[in-house]
ZAMARGU-4260 file (C-alpha; in steps of 0.2 Angstrom, whole numbers, plus 5000, padded with zeros to 4 digits):
<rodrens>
0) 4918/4800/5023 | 4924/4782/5017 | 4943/4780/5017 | 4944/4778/5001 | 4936/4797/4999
5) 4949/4802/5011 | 4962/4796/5002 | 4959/4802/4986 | 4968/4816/4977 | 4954/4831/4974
10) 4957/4839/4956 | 4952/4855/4960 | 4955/4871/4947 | 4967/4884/4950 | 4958/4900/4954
15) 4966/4915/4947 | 4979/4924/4955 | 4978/4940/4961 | 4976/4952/4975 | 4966/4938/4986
20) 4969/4923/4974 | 4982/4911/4977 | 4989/4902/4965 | 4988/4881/4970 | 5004/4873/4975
25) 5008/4857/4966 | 5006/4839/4972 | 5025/4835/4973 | 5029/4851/4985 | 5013/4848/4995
30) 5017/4833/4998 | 5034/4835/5003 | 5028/4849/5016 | 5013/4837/5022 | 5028/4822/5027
35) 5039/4836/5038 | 5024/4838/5050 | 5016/4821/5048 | 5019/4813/5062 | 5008/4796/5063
40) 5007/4780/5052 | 4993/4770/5049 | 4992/4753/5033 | 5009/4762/5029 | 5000/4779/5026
45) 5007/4796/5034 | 4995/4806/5044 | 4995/4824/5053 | 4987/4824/5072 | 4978/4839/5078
50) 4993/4845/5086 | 5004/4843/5070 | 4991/4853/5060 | 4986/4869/5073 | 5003/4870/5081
55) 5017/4862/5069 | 5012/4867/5053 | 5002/4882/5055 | 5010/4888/5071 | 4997/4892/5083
60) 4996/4891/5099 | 5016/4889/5102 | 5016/4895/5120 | 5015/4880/5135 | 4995/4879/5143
65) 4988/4880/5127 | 4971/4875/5126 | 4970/4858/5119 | 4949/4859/5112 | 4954/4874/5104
70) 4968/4865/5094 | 4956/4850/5092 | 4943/4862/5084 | 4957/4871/5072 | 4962/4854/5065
75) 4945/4851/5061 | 4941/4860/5049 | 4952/4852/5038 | 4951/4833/5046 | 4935/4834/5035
80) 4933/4813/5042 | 4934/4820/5058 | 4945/4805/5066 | 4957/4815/5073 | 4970/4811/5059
85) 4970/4824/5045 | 4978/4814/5030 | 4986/4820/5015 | 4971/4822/5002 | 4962/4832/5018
90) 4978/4843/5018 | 4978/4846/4999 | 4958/4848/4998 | 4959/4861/5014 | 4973/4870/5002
95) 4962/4870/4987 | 4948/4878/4997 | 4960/4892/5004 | 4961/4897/4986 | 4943/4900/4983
100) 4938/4919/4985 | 4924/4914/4999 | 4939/4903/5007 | 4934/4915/5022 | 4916/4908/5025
105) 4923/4892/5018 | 4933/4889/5032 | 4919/4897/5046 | 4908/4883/5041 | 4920/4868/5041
110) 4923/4874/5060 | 4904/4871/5063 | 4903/4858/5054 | 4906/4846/5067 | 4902/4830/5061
115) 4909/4832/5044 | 4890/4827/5033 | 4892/4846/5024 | 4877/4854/5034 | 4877/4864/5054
120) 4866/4855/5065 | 4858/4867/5080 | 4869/4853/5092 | 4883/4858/5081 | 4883/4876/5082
125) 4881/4877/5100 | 4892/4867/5105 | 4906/4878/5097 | 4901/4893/5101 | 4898/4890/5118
130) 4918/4886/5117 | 4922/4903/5111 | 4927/4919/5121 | 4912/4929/5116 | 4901/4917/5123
135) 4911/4918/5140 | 4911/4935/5140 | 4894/4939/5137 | 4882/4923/5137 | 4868/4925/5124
140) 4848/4915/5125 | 4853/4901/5111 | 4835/4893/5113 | 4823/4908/5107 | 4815/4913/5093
145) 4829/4919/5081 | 4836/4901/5084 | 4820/4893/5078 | 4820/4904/5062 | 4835/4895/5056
150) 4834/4879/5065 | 4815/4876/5067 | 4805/4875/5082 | 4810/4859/5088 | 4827/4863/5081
155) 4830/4848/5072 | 4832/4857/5053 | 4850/4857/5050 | 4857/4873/5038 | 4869/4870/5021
160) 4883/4880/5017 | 4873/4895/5009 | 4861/4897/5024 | 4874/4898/5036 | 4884/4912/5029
165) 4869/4923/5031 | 4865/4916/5049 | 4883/4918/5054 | 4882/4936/5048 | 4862/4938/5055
170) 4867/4928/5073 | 4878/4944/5077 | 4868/4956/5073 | 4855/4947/5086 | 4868/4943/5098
175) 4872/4964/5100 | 4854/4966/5102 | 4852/4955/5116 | 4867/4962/5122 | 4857/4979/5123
180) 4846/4972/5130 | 4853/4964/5143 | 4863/4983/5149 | 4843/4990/5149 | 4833/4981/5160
185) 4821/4994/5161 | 4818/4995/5143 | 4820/5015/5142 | 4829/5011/5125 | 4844/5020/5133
190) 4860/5012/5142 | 4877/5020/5147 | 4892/5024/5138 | 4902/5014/5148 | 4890/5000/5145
195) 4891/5004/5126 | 4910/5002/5126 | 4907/4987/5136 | 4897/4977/5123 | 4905/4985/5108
200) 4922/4979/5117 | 4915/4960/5121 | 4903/4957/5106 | 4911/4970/5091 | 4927/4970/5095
205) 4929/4961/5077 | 4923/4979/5069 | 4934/4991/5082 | 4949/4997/5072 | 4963/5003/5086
210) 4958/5021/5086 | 4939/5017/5087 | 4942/5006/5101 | 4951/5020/5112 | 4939/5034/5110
215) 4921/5024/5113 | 4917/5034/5127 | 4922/5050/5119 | 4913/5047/5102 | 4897/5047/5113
220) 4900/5063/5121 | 4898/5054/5139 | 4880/5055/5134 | 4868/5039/5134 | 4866/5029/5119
225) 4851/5027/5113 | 4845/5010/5103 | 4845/5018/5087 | 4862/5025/5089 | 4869/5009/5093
230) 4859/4999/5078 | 4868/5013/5067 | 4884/5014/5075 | 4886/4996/5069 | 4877/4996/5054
235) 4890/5012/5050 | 4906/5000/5054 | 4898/4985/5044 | 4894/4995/5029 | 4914/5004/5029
240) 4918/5000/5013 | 4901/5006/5008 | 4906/5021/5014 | 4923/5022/5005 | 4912/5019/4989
245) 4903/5034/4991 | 4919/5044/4997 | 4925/5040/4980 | 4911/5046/4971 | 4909/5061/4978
250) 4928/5066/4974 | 4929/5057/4959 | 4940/5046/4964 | 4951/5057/4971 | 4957/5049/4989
255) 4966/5063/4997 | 4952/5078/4992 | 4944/5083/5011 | 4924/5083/5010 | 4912/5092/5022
260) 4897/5080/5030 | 4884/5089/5015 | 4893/5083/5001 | 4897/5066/5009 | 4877/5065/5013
265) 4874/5071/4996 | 4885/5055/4988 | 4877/5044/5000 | 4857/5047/4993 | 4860/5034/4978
270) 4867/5023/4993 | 4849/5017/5003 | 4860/5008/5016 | 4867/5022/5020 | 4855/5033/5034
275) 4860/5050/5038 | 4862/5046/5057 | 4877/5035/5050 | 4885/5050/5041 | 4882/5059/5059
280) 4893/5046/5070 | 4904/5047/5055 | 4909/5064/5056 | 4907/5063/5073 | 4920/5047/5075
285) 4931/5056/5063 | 4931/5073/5073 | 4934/5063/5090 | 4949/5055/5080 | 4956/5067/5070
290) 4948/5084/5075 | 4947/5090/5055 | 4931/5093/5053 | 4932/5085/5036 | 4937/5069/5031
295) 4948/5059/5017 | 4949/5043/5010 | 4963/5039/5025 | 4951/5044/5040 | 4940/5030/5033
300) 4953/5016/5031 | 4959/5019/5049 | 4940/5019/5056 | 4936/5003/5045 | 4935/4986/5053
305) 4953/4977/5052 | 4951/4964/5035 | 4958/4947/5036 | 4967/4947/5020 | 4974/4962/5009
310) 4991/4962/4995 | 5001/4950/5004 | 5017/4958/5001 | 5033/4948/5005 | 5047/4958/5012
315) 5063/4955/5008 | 5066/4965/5027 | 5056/4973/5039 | 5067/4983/5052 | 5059/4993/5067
320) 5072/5002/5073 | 5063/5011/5087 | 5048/4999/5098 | 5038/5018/5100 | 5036/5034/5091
325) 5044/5039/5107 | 5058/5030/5107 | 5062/5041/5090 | 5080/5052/5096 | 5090/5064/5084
330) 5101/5049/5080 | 5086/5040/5074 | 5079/5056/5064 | 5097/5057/5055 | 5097/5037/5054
335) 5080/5038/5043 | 5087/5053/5032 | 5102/5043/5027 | 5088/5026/5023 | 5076/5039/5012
340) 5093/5046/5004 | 5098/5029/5002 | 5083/5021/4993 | 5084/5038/4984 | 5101/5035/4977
345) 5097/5020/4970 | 5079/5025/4961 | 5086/5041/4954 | 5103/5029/4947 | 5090/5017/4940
350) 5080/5032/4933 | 5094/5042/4923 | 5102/5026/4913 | 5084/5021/4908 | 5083/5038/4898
355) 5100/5043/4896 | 5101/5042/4877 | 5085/5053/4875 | 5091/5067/4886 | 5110/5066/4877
360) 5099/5070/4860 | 5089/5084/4869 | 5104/5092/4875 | 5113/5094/4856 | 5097/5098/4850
365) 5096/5113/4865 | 5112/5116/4860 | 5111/5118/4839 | 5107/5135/4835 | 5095/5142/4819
370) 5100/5160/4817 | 5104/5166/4797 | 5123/5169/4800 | 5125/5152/4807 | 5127/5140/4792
375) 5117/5124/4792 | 5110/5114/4806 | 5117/5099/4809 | 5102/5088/4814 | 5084/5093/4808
380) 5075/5083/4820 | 5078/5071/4838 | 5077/5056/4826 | 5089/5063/4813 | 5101/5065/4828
385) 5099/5051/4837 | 5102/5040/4819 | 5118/5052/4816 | 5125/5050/4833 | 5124/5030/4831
390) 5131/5031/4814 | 5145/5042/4818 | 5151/5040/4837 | 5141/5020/4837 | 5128/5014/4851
395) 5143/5019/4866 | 5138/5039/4858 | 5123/5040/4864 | 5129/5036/4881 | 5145/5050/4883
400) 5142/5056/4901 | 5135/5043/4908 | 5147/5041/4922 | 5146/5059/4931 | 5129/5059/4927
405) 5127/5043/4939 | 5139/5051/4951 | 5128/5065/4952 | 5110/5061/4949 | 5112/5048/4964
410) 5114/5061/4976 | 5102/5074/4967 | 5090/5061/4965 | 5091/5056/4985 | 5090/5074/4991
415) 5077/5079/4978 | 5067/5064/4986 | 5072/5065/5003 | 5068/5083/5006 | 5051/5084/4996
420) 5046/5070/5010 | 5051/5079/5024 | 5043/5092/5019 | 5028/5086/5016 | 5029/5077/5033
425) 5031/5093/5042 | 5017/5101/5034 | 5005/5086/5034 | 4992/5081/5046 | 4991/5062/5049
430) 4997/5060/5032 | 4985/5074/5025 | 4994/5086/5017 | 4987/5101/5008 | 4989/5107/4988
435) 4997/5123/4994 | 5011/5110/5004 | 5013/5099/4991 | 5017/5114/4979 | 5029/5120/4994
440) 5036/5104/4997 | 5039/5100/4979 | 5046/5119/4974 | 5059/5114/4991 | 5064/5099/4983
445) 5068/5107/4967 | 5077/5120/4975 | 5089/5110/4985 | 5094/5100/4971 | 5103/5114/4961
450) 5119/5111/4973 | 5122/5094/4966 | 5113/5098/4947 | 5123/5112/4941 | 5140/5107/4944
455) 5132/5087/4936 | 5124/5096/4920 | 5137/5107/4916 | 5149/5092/4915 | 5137/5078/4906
460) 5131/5095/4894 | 5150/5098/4887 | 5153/5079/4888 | 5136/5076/4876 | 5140/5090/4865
465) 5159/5087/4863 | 5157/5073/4848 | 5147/5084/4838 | 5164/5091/4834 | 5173/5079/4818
470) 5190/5074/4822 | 5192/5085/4838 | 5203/5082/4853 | 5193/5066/4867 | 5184/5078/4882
475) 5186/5070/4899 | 5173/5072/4914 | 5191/5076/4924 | 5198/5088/4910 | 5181/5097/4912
480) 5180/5101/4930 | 5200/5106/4931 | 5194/5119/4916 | 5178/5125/4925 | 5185/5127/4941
485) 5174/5129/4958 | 5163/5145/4953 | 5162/5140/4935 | 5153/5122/4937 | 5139/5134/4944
490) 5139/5142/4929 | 5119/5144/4923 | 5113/5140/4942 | 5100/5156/4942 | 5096/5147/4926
495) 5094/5130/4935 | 5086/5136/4947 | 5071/5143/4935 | 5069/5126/4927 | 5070/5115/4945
500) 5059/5124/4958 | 5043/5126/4948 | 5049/5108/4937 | 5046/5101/4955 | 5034/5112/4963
505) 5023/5106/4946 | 5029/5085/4948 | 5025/5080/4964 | 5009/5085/4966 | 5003/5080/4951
510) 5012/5062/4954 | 5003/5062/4971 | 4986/5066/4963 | 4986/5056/4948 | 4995/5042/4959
515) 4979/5040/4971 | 4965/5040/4956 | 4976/5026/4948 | 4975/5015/4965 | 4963/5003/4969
520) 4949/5003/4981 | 4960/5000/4995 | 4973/5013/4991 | 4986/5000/4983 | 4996/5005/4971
525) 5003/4992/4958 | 5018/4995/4950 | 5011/4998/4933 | 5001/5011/4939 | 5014/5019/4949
530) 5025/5021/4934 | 5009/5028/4923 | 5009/5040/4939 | 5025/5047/4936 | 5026/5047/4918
535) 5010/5057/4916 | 5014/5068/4929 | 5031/5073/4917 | 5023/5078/4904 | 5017/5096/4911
540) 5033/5096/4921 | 5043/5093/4909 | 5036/5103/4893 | 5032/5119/4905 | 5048/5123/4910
545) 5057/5120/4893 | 5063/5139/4891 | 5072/5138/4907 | 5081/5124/4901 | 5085/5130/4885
550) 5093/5147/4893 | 5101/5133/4905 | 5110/5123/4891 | 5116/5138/4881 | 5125/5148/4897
555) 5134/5129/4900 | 5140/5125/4883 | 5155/5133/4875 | 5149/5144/4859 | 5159/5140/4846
560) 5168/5150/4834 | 5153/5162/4825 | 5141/5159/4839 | 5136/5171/4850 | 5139/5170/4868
565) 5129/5174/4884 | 5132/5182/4900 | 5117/5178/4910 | 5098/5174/4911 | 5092/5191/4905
570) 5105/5194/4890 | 5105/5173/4884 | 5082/5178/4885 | 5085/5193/4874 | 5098/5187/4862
575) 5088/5171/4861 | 5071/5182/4855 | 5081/5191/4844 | 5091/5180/4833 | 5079/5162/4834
580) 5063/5169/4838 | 5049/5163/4851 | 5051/5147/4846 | 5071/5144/4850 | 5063/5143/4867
585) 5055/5126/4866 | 5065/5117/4856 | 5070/5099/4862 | 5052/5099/4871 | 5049/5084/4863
590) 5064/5076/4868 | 5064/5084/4885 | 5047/5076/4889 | 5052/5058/4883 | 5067/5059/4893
595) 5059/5068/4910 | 5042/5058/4910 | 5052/5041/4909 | 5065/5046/4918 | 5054/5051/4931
600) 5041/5036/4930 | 5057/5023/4934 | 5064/5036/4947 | 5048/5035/4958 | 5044/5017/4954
605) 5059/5011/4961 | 5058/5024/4976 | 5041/5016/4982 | 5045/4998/4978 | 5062/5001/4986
610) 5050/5006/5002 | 5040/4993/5001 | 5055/4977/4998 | 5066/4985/5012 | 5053/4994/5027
615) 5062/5000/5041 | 5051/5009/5053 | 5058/5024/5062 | 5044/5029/5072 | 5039/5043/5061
620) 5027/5046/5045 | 5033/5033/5035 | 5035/5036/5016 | 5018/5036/5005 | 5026/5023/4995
625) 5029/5010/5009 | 5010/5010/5013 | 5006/4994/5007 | 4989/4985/5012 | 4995/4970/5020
630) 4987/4954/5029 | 4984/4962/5044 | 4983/4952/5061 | 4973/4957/5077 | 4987/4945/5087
635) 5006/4945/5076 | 5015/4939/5092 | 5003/4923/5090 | 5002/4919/5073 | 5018/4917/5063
640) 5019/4912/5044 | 5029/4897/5040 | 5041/4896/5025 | 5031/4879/5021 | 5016/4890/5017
645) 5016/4887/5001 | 5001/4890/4986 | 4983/4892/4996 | 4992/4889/5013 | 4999/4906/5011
650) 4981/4915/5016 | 4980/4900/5030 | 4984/4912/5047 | 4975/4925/5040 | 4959/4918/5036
655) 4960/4909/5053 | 4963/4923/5061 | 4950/4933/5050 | 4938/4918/5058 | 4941/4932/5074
660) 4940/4947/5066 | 4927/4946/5056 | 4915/4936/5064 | 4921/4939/5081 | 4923/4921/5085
665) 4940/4919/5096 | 4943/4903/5101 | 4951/4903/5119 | 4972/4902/5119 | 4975/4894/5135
670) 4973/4882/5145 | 4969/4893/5160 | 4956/4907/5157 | 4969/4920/5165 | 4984/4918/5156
675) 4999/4931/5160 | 5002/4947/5152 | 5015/4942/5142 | 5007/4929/5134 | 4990/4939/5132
</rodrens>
């Protein structure tokens, strides 16, 4: 490449952005990031060195003995001139190719490509990965037959861009067949299962997810693996989200509905890939693991091979308050209550002023009564109210209770919140939790609520309803409670407690449900979807349990002179039948879902992206909402992001480490080929 290539600006278009497409950083802030790390000169021009690159800027390697060729290598795959110096239109072009969608096998092949000409030579290819781990660990023929296919016989055919991305994907399939091979001498078509673990540990340790990686030998039973098994056990971990596919199929996108190894097989007959020895070490991988007997959409995303790059969420903190799950104490336990009560708080806050004027025209609706004796009805619909509350107490009307109801709701909110996830994290399994615990769960929430509810509604009900009254004396929240006294703000609790347990017992497991068919393939959850989630799931809740809250609204309010009064839940039901007829019970439905299924929808929204801004990890289940795909790293402690990362240099790290984890091709770290433990 001639310098004046080199130096020249590359126009290339801004992909779109999204879930794994970065949006460009301009020129002016490139550049300004590319001069703090540039550490040469040369005809008055600044330029990065090797070092400046791998270890300044993207800050690998930073412990002491690291190994200089590794660096040397890194750097080269944007020092696309390969003279050692990376200058500035290197830097931008290598940020535009991070952008790309294939910025993945992009990057792979500008590591081959040693000599810079936009093709791998078979010189080329050897000579880096004889540099890599896997080579040391387990030496592989690199002059035979499967060599030749790609690179001719006399291996002088060098390979584009295109043909390398399948051979780097057919080398490894070759490499853990020689690797067989090499553990069956004999050629009985058997080995081990230590030997198994030994070569899926050395050659496939870019497709072992944790818990795969810790039960090898128990997934074989301790008996030998067979050729077959070990093609399919690989073809099984290649073809994950394959299998995710056909998960979702057979349970209509549902990702938490369990499914036996028959209706799994049956989903995976449109999928020819997909052999029924694969579904077998499935099952049996998942029963090893998790010991179910059925699996769900999470069993698959713990077995799948780590992926380079997910939703790159930025945190605005990321706690962890304990270094292991046994570490968690009491004070701990309390510690992550108070945090869920908290975030709860705060959602259920955001949630009630969002809807507050709809739920003020449900209650005066709840509240007017139809019965012949009673004269005419103040409002004939939600919208005649709303118009007349504006016109005759102004825009501030339609607010009248706000205060105590954000004193209260934070608290029922939280607790509502807190205790449907504790439940459900006592009754789960890994995270799998039945529909009779999420009714459970749910009716528990709802319950423990009423506490904080009753004494909050009674108050915001006689508030909302007191400017119906022309020219009579202001009502305080402070008046109301001196007048009610302790027992009477539980006035209606039977009541409450009709409308709140099944209300909840309905609501969070529909929100859980219709939550997981609105996520993506992945399980991610966008905000938008998240607050569809809990709107839809409102509707139901809301409408079903309108009697309950009808009965509820008149034993609160103070009847009026001529209107009849109530004693309880049974004679306010029978007085109600009598006088308004059936229908009495559901007025304000209407009004009652706009306000719930909103309300609801920004309640749970800001619960989960709460979670997801400010993770603290306490050791336990963590809360459905925080369970964010991320950019996962095989080796955090190594590779650290850089507040410079700015535009395509964002997904840098991780696609360089996804170089590793999806191709397997580790690059050795130090200097020394036994560093110590600590830096390991």
């Amino acid at each position: 490449m001639t310098s004046a290539v080199a130096e020249a600006t590359p126009k290339v278009p801004s992909p779109p952005e999204g879930p794994t497409h970065i949006k460009r950083a301009s020129t002016e802030k490139l550049r300004e990031v590319f001069l703090r790390y540039a550490s040469q000169q040369k005809d008055g021009k600044h330029f990065m060195t090797s070092d400046d690159f791998a270890r300044g800027f993207l800050g690998l390697f930073p412990d002491a003995g690291f190994h200089e060729e590794s660096v040397k290598l890194l750097a080269g795959i944007a020092d696309t001139s390969k003279d050692g110096l990376i200058s500035f239109a290197e830097f931008q072009a290598f940020e535009g190719l991070l952008c790309t969608p294939d910025a993945l096998y992009k990057t792979a092949f500008q590591l081959f490509d040693t000599q810079g000409n936009g093709t791998v030579a078979y010189a080329d290819f050897v000579d880096v990965i004889k540099k890599t781990t896997l080579y040391a660990k387990l030496p592989l023929k690199l002059d035979g037959s499967f060599m030749e296919r790609y690179f001719g016989k006399t291996k002088q055919r060098a390979i584009n861009y295109a043909e390398f991305s399948q051979f780097l994907h057919d080398f490894h399939e070759e490499y853990a067949m020689e690797a067989f091979h090499s553990k069956d001498p004999t050629g009985s078509g058997y080995i081990s299962p230590l030997d198994f673990k030994d070569i899926m540990v050395k050659v496939k340790k870019h497709l072992l997810a944790p818990e795969v990686k810790d039960n090898l030998v128990a997934i074989t039973e301790g008996k030998k693996v067979s050729y077959p098994y070990f093609m399919a056990f690989n073809s099984l971990l290649n073809n994950m989200e394959l299998i995710k596919r056909i998960y979702l199929n057979a349970t209509n996108g549902n990702r938490i509905q369990p499914i036996t190894k028959d209706e799994l097989l049956h989903s995976a007959q449109i999928m020819s890939q997909i052999t029924p020895l694969e579904i077998d070490i499935l099952f049996q991988m998942s029963g090893v693991i998790h010991q179910t007997g059925r699996i769900v959409y999470s069993d698959l995303s713990n077995i799948a091979p780590e992926h380079y790059a997910k939703h790159m969420t930025h945190r605005l903190a990321e706690i962890k308050a304990v270094s292991s799950p046994d570490d968690r104490s009491f004070l701990i336990q309390i510690l992550e209550s108070a945090y869920r009560f908290t975030l709860g708080s705060i959602a259920g806050a955001a949630g009630a002023t969002a809807v507050y004027p709809i739920d003020l025209v449900k209650t005066r609706m709840q509240n007017q009564r139809t019965g012949s004796f009673i004269g005419e009805v103040a409002y004939r619909n939600s919208w005649d109210c709303f118009k007349k509350v504006i016109r005759h107490e102004g825009v501030l009307g339609l607010y009248r209770g706000l205060v105590p109801q954000l004193v209260g709701v934070a608290p029922e909110k939280a607790i509502k919140l807190t205790v449907n996830d504790f439940v459900r994290d006592k009754i789960g399994d890994k995270g799998v939790v039945p529909l009779y615990g999420e009714v459970l769960a749910g009716a528990c929430a709802g319950g423990s609520q009423v506490i904080f509810t009753n004494p909050l509604e009674i108050v915001k009900i006689r508030l909302q309803v007191a400017g119906e009254i022309a020219g009579g004396a202001k009502v305080r929240a402070l008046s109301v409670v001196k007048d009610l006294g302790l027992f009477g703000l539980y006035k209606g609790a039977r009541a409450c407690f009709l409308r709140d347990v099944p209300f909840s017992a309905i609501y969070f497991p529909a929100y859980a449900h219709t939550k997981a068919m609105f996520a993506d393939e992945d399980g991610y959850n966008h905000p938008l979807t998240l607050l569809a989630a809990g709107a839809i799931a409102g509707v139901p809740a809301a409408s079903l349990v309108t009697p309950a809250d009808v009965i509820k609204t008149r034993l609160q309010v103070v009847a009026r002179s001529g209107q009849t009064t109530y004693t309880g839940v049974l004679d306010a039901t029978r007085k109600i039948m009598r006088e308004e007829g059936p229908r009495a019970f559901w007025k304000g439905t209407a009004a009652r879902v706009c306000r719930s299924s909103p309300q609801f929808g920004v309640t749970l929204v800001t619960y989960e992206l709460l979670q997801r801004l400010f993770v603290v990890d306490f050791g336990g289940n963590r809360p459905a909402g925080s369970d964010v795909k991320k950019v996962k790293t095989v080796e955090p402690k190594v590779f650290k992001q850089n507040p410079d990362h700015i535009g395509g240099y964002q997904a840098a790290v991780p696609i360089i480490n996804g170089i590793e984890t999806k191709f397997g091709l580790s690059l050795p770290r130090f200097a020394s080929t036994t560093p110590s433990p600590a830096k390991t």
